[in-house]
DRENTOR-848931 format. One record per atom (N, C-alpha, C): residue in three letters; atom name; residue number from 1; x, y, z. Coordinates in steps of 0.1 Angstrom, whole numbers. Atoms other than C-alpha are relative to their C-alpha. Layout:
residues N
(site 'Ala' 'CA' NUM (X Y Z)),
...
end
This chain:
residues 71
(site 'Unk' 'N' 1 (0 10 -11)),
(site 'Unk' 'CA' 1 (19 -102 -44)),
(site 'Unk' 'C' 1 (-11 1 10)),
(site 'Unk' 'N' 2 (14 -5 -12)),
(site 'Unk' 'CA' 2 (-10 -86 -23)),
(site 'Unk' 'C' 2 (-10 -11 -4)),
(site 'Unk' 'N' 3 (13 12 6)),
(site 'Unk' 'CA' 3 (-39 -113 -22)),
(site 'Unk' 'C' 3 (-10 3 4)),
(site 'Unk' 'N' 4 (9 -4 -5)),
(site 'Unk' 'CA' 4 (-72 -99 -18)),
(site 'Unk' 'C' 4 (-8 -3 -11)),
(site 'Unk' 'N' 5 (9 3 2)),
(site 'Unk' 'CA' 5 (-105 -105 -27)),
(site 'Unk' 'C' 5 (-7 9 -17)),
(site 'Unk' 'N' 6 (5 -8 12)),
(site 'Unk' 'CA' 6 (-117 -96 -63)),
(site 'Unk' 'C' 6 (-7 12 3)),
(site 'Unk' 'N' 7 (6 -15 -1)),
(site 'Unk' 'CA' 7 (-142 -74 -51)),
(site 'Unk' 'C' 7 (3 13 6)),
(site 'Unk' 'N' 8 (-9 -9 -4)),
(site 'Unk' 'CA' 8 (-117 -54 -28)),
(site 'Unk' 'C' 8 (9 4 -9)),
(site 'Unk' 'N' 9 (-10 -4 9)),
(site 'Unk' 'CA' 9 (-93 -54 -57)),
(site 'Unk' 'C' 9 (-8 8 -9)),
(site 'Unk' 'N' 10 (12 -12 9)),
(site 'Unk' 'CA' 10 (-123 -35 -79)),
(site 'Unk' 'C' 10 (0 9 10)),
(site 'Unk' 'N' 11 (3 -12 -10)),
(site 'Unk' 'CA' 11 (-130 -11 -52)),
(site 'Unk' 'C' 11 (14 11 2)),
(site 'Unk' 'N' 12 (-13 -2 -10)),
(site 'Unk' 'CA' 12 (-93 -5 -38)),
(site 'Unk' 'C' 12 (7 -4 -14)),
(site 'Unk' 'N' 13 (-11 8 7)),
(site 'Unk' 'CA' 13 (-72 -11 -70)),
(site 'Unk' 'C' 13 (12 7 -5)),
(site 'Unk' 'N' 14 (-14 -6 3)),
(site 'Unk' 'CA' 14 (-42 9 -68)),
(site 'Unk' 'C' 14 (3 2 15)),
(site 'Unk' 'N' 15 (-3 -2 -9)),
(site 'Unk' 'CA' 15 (-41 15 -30)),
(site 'Unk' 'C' 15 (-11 2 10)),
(site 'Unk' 'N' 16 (11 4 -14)),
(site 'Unk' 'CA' 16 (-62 7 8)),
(site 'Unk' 'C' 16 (9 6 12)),
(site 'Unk' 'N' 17 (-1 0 -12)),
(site 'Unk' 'CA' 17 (-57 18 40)),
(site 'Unk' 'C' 17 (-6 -11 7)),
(site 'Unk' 'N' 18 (4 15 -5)),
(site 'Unk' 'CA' 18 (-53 -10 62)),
(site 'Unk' 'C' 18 (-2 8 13)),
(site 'Unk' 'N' 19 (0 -7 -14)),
(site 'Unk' 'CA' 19 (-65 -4 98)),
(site 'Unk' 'C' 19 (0 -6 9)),
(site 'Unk' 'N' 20 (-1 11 -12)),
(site 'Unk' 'CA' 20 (-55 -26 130)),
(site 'Unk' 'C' 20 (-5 4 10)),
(site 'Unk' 'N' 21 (4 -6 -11)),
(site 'Unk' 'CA' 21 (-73 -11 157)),
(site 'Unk' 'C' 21 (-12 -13 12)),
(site 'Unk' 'N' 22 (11 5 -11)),
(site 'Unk' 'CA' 22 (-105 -28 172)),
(site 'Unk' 'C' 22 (-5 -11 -6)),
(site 'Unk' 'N' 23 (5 10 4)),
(site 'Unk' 'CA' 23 (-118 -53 152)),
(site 'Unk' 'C' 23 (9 -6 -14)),
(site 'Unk' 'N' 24 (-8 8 12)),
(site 'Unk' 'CA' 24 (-94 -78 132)),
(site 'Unk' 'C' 24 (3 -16 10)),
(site 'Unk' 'N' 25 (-3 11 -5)),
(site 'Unk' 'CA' 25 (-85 -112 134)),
(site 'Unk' 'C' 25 (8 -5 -7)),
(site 'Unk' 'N' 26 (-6 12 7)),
(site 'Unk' 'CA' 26 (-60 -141 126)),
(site 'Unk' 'C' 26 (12 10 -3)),
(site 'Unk' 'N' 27 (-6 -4 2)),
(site 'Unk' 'CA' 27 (-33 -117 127)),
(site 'Unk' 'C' 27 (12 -11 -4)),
(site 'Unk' 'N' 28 (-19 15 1)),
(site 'Unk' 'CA' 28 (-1 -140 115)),
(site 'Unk' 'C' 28 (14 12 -12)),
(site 'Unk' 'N' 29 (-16 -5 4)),
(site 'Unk' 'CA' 29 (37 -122 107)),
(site 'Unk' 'C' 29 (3 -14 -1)),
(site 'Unk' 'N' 30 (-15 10 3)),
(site 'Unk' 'CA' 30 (60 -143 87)),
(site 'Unk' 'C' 30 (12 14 -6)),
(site 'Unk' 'N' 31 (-12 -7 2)),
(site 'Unk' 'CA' 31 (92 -134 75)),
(site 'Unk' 'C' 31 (-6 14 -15)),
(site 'Unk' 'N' 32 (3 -11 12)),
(site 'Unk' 'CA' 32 (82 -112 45)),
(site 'Unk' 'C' 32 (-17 4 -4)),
(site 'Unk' 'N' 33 (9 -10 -2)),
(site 'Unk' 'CA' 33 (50 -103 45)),
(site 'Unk' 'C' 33 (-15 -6 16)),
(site 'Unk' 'N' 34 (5 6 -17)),
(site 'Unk' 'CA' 34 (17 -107 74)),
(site 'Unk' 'C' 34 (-17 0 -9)),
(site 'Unk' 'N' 35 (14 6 3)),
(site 'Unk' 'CA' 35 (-21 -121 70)),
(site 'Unk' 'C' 35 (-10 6 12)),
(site 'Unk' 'N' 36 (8 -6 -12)),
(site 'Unk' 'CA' 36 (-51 -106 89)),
(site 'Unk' 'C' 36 (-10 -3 -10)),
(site 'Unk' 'N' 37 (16 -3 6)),
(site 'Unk' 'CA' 37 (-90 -110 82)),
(site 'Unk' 'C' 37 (-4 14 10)),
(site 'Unk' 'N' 38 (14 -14 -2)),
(site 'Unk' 'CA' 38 (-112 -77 84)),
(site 'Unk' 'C' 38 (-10 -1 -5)),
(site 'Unk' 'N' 39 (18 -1 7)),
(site 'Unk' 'CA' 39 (-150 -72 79)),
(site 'Unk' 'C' 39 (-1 15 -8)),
(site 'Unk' 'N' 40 (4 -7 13)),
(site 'Unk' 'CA' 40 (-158 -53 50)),
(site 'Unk' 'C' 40 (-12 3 -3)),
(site 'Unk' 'N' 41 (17 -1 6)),
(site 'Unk' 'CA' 41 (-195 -40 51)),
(site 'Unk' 'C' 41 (-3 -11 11)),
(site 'Unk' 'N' 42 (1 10 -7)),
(site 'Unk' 'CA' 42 (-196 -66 79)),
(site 'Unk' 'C' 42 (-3 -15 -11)),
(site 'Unk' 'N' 43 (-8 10 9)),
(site 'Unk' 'CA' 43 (-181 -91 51)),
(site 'Unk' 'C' 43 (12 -7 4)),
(site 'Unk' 'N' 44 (-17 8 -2)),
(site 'Unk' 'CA' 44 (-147 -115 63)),
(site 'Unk' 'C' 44 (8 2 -11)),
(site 'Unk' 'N' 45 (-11 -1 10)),
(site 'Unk' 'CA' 45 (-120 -108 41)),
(site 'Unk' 'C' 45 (16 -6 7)),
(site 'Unk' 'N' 46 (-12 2 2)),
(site 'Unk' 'CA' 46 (-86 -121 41)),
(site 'Unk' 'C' 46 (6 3 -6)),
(site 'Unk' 'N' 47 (-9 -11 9)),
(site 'Unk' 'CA' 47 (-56 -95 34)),
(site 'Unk' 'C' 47 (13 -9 3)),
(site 'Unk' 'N' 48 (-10 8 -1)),
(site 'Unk' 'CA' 48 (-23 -116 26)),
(site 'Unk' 'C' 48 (8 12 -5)),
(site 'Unk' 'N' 49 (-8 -15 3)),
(site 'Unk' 'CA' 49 (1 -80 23)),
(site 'Unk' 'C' 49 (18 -5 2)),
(site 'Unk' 'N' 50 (-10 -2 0)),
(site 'Unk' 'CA' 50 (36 -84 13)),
(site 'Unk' 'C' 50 (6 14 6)),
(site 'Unk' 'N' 51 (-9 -17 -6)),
(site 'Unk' 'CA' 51 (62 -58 33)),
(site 'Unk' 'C' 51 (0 5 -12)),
(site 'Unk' 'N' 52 (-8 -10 14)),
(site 'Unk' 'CA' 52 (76 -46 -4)),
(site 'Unk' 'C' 52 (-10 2 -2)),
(site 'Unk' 'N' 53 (8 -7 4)),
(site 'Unk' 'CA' 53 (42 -37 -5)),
(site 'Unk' 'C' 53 (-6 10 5)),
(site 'Unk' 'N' 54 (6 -17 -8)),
(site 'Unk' 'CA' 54 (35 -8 23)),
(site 'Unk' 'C' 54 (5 9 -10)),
(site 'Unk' 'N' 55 (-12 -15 7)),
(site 'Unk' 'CA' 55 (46 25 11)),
(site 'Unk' 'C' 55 (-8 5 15)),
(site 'Unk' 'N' 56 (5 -3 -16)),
(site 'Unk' 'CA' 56 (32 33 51)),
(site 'Unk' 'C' 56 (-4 -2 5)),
(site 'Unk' 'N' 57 (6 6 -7)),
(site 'Unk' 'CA' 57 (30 29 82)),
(site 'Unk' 'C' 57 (-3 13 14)),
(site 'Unk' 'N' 58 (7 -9 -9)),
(site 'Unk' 'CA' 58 (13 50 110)),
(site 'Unk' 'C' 58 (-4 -4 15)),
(site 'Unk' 'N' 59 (3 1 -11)),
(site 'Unk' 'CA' 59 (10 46 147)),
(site 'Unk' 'C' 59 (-9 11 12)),
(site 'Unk' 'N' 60 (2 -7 -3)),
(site 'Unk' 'CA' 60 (-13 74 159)),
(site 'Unk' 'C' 60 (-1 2 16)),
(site 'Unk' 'N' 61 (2 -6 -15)),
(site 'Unk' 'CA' 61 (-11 69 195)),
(site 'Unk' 'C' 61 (11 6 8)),
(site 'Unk' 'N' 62 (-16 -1 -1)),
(site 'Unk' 'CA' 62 (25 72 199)),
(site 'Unk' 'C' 62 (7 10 -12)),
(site 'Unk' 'N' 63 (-1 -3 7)),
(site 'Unk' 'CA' 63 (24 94 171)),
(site 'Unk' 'C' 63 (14 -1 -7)),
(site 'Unk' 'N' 64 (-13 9 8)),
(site 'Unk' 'CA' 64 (52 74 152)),
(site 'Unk' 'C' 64 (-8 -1 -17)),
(site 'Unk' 'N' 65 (4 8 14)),
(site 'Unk' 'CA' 65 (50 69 111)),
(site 'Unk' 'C' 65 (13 3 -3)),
(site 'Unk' 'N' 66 (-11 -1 13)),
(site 'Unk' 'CA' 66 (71 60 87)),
(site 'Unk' 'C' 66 (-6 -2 -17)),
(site 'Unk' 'N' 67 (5 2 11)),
(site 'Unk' 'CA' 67 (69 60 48)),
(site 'Unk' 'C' 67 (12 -9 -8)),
(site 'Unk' 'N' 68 (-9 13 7)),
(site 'Unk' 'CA' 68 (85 31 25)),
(site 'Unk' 'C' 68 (4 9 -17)),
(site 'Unk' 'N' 69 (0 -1 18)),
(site 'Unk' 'CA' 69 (101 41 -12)),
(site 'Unk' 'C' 69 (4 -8 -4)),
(site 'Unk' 'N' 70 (-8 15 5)),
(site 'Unk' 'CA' 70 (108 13 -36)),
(site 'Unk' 'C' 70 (13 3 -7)),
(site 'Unk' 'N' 71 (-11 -4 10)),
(site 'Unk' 'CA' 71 (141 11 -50)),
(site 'Unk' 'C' 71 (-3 -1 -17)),
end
């Protein structure tokens, strides 16, 4: 269900670190999964990431993470 960019899916194709920090845009949460563009090589991408598809999540300032297992 992840929707990304052919050339990210060659690169990245079993698993990415996503990174929310300083430069993202078009953040959008819905109910099941959330949409964001990031630059890639200073490239736009649009990452459409289903929840059932983290396996983690990490908050380093607040030093909070959690890890997802699938049933």
């Amino acid at each position: 269900g992840v929707r990304i960019s052919e050339s990210l899916r060659a690169k990245y194709p079993d698993e990415m670190t996503i990174v929310l920090q300083h430069q993202f845009w078009d953040l959008k949460i819905e109910e099941d999964q959330f949409s964001v563009m990031l630059s890639f090589s200073n490239i736009p991408e649009k990452l459409v990431i289903p929840f059932s598809a983290l396996t983690a999540f990490a908050d380093p300032s607040v030093k909070f993470g959690l890890q997802f297992h699938a049933e």
